[in-house]
C-alpha positions as CSV (number, residue, x, y, z in Angstrom):
1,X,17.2,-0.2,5.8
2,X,17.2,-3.7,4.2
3,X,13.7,-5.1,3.4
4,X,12.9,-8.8,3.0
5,X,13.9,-11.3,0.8
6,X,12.3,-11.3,-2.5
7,X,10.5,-14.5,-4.0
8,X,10.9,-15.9,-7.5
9,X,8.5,-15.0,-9.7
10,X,7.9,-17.1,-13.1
11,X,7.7,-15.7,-16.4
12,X,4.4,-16.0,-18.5
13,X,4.0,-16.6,-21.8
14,X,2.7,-13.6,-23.9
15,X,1.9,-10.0,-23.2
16,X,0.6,-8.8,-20.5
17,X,-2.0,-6.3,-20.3
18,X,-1.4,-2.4,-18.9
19,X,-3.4,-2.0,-15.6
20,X,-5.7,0.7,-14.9
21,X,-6.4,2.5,-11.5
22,X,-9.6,4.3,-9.6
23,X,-7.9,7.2,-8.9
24,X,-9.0,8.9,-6.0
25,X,-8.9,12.1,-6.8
26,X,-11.1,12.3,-9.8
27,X,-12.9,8.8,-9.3
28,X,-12.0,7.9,-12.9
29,X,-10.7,4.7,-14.5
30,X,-6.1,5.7,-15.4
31,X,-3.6,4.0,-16.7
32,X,-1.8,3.8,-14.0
33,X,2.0,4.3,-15.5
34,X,2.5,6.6,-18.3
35,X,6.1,5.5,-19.7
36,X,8.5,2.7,-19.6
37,X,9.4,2.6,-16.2
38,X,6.4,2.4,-13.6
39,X,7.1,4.4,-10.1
40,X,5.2,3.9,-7.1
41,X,5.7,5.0,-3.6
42,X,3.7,3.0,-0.5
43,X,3.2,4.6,3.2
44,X,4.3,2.4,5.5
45,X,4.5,0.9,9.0
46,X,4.8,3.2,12.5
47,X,6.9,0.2,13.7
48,X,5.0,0.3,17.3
49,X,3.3,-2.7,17.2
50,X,2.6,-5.8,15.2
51,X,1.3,-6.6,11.7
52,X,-2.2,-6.7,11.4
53,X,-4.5,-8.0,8.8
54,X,-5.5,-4.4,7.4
55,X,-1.9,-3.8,6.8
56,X,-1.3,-7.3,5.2
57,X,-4.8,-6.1,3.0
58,X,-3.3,-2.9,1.7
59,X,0.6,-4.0,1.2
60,X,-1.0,-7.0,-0.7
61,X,-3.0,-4.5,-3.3
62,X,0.2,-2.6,-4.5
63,X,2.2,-6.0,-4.4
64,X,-0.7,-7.0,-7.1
65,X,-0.2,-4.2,-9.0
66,X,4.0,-4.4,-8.8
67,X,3.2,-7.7,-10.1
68,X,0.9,-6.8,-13.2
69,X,3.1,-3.9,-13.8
70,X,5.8,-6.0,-14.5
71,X,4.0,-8.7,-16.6
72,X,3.5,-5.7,-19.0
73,X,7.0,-5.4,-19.2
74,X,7.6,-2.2,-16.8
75,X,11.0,-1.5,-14.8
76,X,9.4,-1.1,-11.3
77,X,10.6,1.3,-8.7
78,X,8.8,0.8,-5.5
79,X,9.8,3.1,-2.5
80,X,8.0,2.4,1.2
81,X,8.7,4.4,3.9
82,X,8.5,2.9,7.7
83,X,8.3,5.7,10.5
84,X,10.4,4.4,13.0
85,X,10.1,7.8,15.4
86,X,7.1,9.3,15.8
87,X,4.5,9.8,19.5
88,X,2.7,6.4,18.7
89,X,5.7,4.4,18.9
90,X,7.1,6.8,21.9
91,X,3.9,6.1,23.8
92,X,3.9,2.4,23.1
93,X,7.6,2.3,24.3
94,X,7.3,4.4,27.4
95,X,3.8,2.3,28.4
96,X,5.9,-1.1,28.2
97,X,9.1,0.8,29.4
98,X,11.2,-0.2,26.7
99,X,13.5,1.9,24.5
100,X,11.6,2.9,21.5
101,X,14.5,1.9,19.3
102,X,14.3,-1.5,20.3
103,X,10.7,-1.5,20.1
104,X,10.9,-0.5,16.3
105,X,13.4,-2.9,15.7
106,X,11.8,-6.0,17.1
107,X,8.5,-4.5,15.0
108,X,10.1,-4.1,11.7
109,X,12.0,-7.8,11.7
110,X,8.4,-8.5,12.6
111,X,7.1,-6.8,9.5
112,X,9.4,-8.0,7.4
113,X,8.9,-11.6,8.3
114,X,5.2,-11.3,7.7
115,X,5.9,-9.8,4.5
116,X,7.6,-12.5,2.9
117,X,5.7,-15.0,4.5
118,X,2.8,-13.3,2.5
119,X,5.7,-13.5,-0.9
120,X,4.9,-9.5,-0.9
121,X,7.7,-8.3,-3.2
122,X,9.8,-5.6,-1.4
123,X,10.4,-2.5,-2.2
124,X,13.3,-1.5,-4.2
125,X,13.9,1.2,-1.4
126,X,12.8,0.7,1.9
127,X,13.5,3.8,4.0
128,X,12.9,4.7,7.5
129,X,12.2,8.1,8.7
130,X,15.4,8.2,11.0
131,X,17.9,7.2,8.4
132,X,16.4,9.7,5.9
133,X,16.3,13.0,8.0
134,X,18.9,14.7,6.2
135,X,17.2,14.6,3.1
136,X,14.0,15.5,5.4
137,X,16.1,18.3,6.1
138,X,17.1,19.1,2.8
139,X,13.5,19.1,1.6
140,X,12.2,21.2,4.3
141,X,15.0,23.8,3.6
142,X,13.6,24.3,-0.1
143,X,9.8,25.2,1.9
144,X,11.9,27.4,3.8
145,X,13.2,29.1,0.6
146,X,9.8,29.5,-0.6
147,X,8.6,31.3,2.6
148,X,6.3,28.8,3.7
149,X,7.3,27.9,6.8
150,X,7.1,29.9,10.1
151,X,7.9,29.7,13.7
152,X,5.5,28.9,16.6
153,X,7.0,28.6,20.1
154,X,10.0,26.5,18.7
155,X,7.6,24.6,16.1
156,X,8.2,24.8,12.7
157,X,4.8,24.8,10.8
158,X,3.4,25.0,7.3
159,X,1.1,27.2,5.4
160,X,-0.9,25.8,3.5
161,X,-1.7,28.9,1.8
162,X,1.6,28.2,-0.1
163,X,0.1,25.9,-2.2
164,X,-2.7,27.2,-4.6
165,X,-3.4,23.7,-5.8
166,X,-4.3,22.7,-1.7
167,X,-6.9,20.2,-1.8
168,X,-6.9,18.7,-5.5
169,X,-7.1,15.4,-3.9
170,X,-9.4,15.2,-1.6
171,X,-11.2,19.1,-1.5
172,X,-14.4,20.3,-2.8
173,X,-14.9,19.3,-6.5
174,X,-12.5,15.7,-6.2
175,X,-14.4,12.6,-5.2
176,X,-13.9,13.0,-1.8
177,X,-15.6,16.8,-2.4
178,X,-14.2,17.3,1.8
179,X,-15.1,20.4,2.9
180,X,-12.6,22.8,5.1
181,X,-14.7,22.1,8.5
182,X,-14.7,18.1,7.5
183,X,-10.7,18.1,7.1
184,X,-10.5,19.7,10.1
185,X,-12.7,17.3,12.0
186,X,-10.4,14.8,10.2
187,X,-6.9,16.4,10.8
188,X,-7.9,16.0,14.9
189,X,-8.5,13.0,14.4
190,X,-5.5,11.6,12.4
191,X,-2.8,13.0,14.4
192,X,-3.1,16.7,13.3
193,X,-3.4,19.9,15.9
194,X,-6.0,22.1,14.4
195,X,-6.8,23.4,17.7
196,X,-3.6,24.7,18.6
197,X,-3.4,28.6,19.4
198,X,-1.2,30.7,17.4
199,X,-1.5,28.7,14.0
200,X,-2.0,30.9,11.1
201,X,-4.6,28.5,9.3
202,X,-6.2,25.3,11.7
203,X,-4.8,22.8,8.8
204,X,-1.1,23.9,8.5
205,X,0.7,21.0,9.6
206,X,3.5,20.4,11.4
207,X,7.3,19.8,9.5
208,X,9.4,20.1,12.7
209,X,8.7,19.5,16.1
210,X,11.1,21.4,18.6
211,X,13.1,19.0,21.3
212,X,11.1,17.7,24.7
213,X,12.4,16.2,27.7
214,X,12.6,13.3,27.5
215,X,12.1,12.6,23.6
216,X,14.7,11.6,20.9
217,X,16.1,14.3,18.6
218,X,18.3,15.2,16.0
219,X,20.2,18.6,14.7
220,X,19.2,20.6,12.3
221,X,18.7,24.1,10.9
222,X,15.6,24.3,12.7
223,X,17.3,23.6,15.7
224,X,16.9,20.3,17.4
225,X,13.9,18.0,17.5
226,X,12.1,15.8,14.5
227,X,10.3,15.8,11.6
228,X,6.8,16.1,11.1
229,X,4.9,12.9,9.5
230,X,3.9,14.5,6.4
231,X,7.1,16.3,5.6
232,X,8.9,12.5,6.1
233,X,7.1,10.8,3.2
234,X,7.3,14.2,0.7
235,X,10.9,14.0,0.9
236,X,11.7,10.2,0.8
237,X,9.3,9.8,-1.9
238,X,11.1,13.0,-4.1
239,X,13.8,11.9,-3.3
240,X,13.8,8.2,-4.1
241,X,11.4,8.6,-6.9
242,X,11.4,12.3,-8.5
243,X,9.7,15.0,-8.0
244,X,7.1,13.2,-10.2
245,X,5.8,9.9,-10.2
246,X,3.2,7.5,-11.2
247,X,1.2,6.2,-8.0
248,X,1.0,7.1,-4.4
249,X,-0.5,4.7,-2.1
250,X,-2.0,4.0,1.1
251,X,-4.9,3.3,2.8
252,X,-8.1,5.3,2.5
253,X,-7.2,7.0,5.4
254,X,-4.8,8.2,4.7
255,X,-6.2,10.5,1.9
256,X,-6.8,13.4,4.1
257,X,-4.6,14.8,6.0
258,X,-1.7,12.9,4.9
259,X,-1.5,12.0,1.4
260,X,-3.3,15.8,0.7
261,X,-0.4,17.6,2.6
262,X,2.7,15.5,1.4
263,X,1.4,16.3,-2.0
264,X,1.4,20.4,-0.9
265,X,4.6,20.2,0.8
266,X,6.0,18.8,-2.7
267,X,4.2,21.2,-4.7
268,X,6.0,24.3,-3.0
269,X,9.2,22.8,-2.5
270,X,9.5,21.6,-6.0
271,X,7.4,23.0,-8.2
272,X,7.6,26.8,-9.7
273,X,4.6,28.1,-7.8
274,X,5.6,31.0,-5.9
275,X,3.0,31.5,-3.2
276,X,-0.7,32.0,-2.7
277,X,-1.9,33.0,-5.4
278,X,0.2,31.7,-8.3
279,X,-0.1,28.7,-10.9
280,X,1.8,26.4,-12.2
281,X,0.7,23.6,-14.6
282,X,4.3,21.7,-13.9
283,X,3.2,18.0,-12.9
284,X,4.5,17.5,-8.8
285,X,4.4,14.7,-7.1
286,X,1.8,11.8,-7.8
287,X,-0.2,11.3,-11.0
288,X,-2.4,8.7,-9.7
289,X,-3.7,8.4,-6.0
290,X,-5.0,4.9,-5.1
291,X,-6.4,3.9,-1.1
292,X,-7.2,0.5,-0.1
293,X,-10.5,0.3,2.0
294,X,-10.3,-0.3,5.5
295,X,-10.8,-4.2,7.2
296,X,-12.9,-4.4,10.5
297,X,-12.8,-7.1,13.2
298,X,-16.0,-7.1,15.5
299,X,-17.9,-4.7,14.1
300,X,-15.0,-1.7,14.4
301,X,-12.1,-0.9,11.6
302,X,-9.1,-2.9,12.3
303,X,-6.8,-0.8,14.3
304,X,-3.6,-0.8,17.2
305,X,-5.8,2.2,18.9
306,X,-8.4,0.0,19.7
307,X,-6.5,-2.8,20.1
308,X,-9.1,-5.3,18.2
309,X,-6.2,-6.6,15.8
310,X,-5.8,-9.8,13.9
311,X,-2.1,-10.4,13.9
312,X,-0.7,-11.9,10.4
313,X,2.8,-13.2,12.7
314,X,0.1,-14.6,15.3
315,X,-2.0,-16.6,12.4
316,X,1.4,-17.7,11.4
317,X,2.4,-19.1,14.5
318,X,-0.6,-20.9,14.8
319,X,-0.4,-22.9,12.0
320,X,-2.5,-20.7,9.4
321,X,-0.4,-21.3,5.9
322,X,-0.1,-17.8,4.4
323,X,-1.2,-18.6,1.0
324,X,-4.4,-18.9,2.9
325,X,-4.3,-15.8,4.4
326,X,-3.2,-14.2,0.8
327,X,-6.2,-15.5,-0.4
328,X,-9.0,-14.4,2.0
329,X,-7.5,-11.1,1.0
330,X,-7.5,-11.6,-2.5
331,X,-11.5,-12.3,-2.2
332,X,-12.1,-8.4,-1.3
333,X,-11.5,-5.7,-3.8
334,X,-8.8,-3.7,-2.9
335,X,-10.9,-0.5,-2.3
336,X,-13.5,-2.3,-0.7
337,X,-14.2,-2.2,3.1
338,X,-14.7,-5.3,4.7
339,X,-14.8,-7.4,7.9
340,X,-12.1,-10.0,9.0
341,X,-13.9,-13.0,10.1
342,X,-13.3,-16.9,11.2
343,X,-15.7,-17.6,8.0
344,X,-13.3,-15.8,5.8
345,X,-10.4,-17.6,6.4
346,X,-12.4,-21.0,5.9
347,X,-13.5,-19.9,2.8
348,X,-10.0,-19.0,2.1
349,X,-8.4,-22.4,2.8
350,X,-11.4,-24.2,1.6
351,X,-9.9,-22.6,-1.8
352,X,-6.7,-23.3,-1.6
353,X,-7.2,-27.1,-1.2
354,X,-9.2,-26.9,-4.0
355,X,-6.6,-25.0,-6.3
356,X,-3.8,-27.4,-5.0
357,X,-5.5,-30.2,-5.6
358,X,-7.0,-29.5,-9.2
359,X,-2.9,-28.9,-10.0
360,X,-2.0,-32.3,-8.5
361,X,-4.5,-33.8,-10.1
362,X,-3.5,-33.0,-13.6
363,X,-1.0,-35.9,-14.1
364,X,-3.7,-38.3,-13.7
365,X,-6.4,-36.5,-15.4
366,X,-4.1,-36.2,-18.5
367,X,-3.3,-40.1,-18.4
368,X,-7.1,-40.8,-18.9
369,X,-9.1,-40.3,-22.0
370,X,-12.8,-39.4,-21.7
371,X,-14.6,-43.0,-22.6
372,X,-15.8,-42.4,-26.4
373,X,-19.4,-41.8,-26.6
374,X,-19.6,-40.5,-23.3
375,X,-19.6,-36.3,-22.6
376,X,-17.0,-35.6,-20.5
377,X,-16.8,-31.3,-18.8
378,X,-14.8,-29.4,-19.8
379,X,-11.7,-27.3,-18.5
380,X,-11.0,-23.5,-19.8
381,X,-7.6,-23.8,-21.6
382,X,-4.4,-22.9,-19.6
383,X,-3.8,-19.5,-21.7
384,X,-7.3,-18.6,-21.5
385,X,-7.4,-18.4,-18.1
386,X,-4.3,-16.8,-18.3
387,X,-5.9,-14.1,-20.6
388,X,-8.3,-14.0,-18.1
389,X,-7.0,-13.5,-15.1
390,X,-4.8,-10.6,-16.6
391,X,-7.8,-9.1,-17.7
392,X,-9.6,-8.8,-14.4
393,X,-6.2,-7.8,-12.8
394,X,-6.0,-4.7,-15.1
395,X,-9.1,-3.5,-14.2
396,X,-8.1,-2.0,-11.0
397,X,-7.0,-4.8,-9.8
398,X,-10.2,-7.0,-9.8
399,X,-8.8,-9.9,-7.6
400,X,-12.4,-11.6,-6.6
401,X,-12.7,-11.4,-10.6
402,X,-9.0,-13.2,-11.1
403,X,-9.9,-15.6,-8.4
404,X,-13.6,-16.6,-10.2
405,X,-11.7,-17.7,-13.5
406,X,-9.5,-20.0,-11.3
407,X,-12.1,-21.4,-9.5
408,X,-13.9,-22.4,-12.5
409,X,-10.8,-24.1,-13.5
410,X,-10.2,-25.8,-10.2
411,X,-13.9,-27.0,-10.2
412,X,-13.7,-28.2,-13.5
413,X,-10.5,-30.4,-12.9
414,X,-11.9,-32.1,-10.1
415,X,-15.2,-32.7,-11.5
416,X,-13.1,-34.6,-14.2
417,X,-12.1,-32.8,-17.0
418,X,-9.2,-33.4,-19.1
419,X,-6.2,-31.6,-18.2
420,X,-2.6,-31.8,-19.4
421,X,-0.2,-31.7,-17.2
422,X,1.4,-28.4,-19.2
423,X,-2.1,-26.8,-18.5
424,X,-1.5,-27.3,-15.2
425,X,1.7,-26.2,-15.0
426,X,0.2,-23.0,-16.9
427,X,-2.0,-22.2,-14.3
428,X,0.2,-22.8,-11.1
429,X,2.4,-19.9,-12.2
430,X,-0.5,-17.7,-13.3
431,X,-1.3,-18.0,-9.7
432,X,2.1,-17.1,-8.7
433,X,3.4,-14.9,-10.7
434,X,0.4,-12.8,-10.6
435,X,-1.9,-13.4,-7.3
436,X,1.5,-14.5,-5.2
437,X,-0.1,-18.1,-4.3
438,X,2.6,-20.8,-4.2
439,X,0.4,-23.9,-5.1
């Protein structure tokens, strides 16, 4: 499917510097792409109902890192999946009455709008579950091969058995150090059945669900019916990106079950292991696993379950400008869990003003001299804050850190330092070409 129109990005002078990750499965400090070309692949949107401001939080991190990625001189390839059939979106669709395709549709434009509002860059493959599921197909065949799949009632389920290497993100001994009873409180929770009767293991997940009255479904050598959520991202993101890649993102909850099983399903399909038991030291799938923390609005995380959202398009409408919006996001680390407040967004615009100003300022600051004898403050120079701010952006991303060396630039300016108008200039497209803010 199409994705959204991409916005001009301005070159910067020099170097710039290779960014390091917090990878969540070891909790260490990575370079977060190992050669030349720089690979990352994003969940995306269940297109059931609007953006909200957690999604606009976590599609903003990996838009930073696209963008410091290629400042150090990388060939990106971005792949972001949208799951445009799945029960959330079903349910939405048969609460409203509405055909769930239509519902999707209106959602994505929706998302996509939002998107470039925020001057996200897209993806250079934006995929959604329905056109990809003959290569979910495909995939799934090759777990077949390896004997890993089996039949319950029409079901088609996974073992995770398979997999030797099950639970090297977020199991015992990772960061997350989840225990098997904790990932199965979790897999309830998140849209897993650990419950279900007849499973060999409470934690296999499901790869393809057998036709219901009344549900949309598609052929295959299962028989009719559609594809399980973790199976859907495995094979887009093999198949768009290699059975190897640099980063796989998300949001932090999506660590367990999702990103955990997506990673097994490409292990057995892909790799050389050949059931329980066996090894392989063959690299499959991601290298680097980074979640962005979750954003709250009245005291609960952000989410369409519990309907307390705060709708980018809806901010949008109402006169917010998205640069502002950008930048109450940029004020939270990426990782970091936060709360979505009126306060934050004044802060936010508060800021912008300031930066826009400080840069339209600089035509008349540069006209006048400081008055000899007299001590005038002083501005950073324009390629020192550009060292700067590409310093804290490498650092996992530290964009509080990259918006403190602005600020002290802003505040300077209007306080009535110097400033050339090149300067200036410098530090409107540091700002753009690296945090996204049009000034």
């Amino acid at each position: 499917m199409d994705a959204w129109r991409a916005a001009e990005v301005p070159d910067l002078p020099g170097d710039g510097v290779e960014p390091r990750l917090r990878d969540t499965a070891t909790g260490d400090l990575v370079v977060a792409a190992e050669g030349e070309k720089a690979s990352i692949y994003a969940c995306g949107i269940t297109p059931y109902d609007a953006t909200h401001m957690g999604h606009a939080a976590t599609y903003n991190a990996w838009d930073l890192l696209v963008r410091v990625w290629r400042d150090a001189g990388h060939e990106v390839s971005y792949t972001q999946n949208v799951t445009d059939v799945d029960d959330p979106l079903l349910e939405r669709a048969d609460r409203d009455g509405e055909d769930w395709r239509d519902l999707a549709q209106r959602e994505i434009a929706r998302y996509r709008g939002d998107m470039e509002a925020l001057r996200v860059l897209p993806p250079t493959h934006l995929i959604g579950a329905v056109e990809a599921l003959p290569i979910i197909d495909t995939f799934a065949e090759k777990l077949a091969a390896r004997g890993s799949l089996y039949d319950l009632d029409g079901d088609v389920y996974f073992a995770r058995t398979f997999d030797p290497k099950f639970g090297a993100l977020s199991g015992p001994g990772t960061a997350s150090d989840l225990s098997v009873a904790e990932m199965t409180e979790l897999a309830a929770e998140r849209g897993g059945d650990p419950g279900r009767s007849g499973k060999k293991d409470p934690l296999d997940p499901l790869v393809w669900r057998a036709e219901r009255a009344g549900e949309p479904a598609w052929g295959s050598r299962f028989g009719r019916g559609r594809p399980g959520w973790h199976v859907e991202c495995a094979a887009i993101a093999a198949e768009y990106l290699g059975r190897a890649f640099d980063v796989q993102a998300g949001g932090s909850d999506l660590v367990f079950p999702h990103h955990e099983l997506s990673a097994s399903h490409a292990r057995v399909a892909l790799g050389s292991a050949g059931g329980p038991g066996s090894e392989s030291d063959e690299r499959v799938f991601a290298r680097v696993y980074a979640h962005s923390g979750m954003v709250a609005y009245q005291g609960a995380k952000m989410s369409k379950s519990l309907g307390n959202l705060v709708l980018v398009s809806r901010l949008r409408e109402s006169g917010v400008d998205p640069m502002a919006l950008r930048l109450a996001l940029h004020a939270h680390h990426y990782r970091s869990d936060w709360e979505w407040t009126d306060a934050v967004l004044a802060e936010a615009e508060a800021r912008l003003a300031r930066w826009r100003s400080a840069v339209a300022s600089a035509a008349a600051a540069s006209a006048s001299a400081a008055t000899p004898g007299t001590s005038a403050p002083q501005a950073p120079a324009a390629d020192v804050v550009l060292q700067s701010v590409r310093a804290r952006l490498a650092e996992d991303l530290d964009a509080p850190g990259a918006l403190a060396v602005i600020d002290g630039w802003a505040d300077a300016v209007l306080v009535g330092a110097p400033v050339t108008a090149s300067d200036a200039a410098l530090v409107r497209d540091v700002a753009d070409a690296l945090l996204g803010i049009a000034l």
